[in-house]
C-alpha positions, 0 to 999 in steps of 0.5 A, spaced: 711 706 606 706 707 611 702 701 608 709 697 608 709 699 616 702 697 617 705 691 614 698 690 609 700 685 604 701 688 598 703 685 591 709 690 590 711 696 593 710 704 588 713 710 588 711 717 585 716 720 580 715 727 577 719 731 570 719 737 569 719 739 561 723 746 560 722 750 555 729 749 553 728 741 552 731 738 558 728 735 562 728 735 570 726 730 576 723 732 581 722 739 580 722 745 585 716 749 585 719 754 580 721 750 575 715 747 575 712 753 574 716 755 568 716 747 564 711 747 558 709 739 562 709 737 568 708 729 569 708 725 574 708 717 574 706 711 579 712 706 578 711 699 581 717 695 584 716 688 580 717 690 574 717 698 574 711 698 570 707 704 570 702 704 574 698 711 573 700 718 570 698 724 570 701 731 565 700 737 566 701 742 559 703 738 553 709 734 550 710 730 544 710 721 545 717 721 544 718 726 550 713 722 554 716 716 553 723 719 555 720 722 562 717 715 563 725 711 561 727 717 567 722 716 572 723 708 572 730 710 572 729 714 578 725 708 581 731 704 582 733 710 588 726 711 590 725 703 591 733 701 594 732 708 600 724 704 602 729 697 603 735 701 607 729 705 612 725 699 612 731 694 614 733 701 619 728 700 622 727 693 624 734 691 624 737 689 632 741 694 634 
């Protein structure tokens, strides 16, 4: 956000996004503390807003490719939310009261 205030020209906008692995097999967006403590893997992803390509990801633990491929699925999911409140403040802000 605070490129996008800056106003820099950016080809698209990004956003991080991180799943929790539980030993229980399921899977948590945006862990607290304690969850992330008690998952077998951590990820965290860079989703771009064009074409919600992953940009970077880093993992913590270990998890199958299919797991992987879920928390991707998930966090651009998530990005759609992410990518919409970066519209809503944006237009908040410049907007003409």
């Amino acid at each position: 956000m605070g490129l996008l205030d800056a106003g820099l020209p950016l080809a698209s906008l990004f956003c991080g996004v991180a799943c929790a692995l539980l030993p229980d097999g399921s899977l948590v967006l945006d862990p607290s503390s304690q969850q992330e403590k008690e998952a077998r893997a951590v990820l965290t992803f860079a989703i771009d807003s064009a074409e919600k390509k992953v940009l970077m990801a880093s993992t913590k633990g270990s998890c199958s490719m299919e797991e992987m491929q879920q928390c991707i699925a998930a966090a651009q999911s998530a990005a759609d939310t992410i990518f919409q409140f970066y519209r809503d403040s944006i237009r908040r802000r410049y907007s003409k009261s």
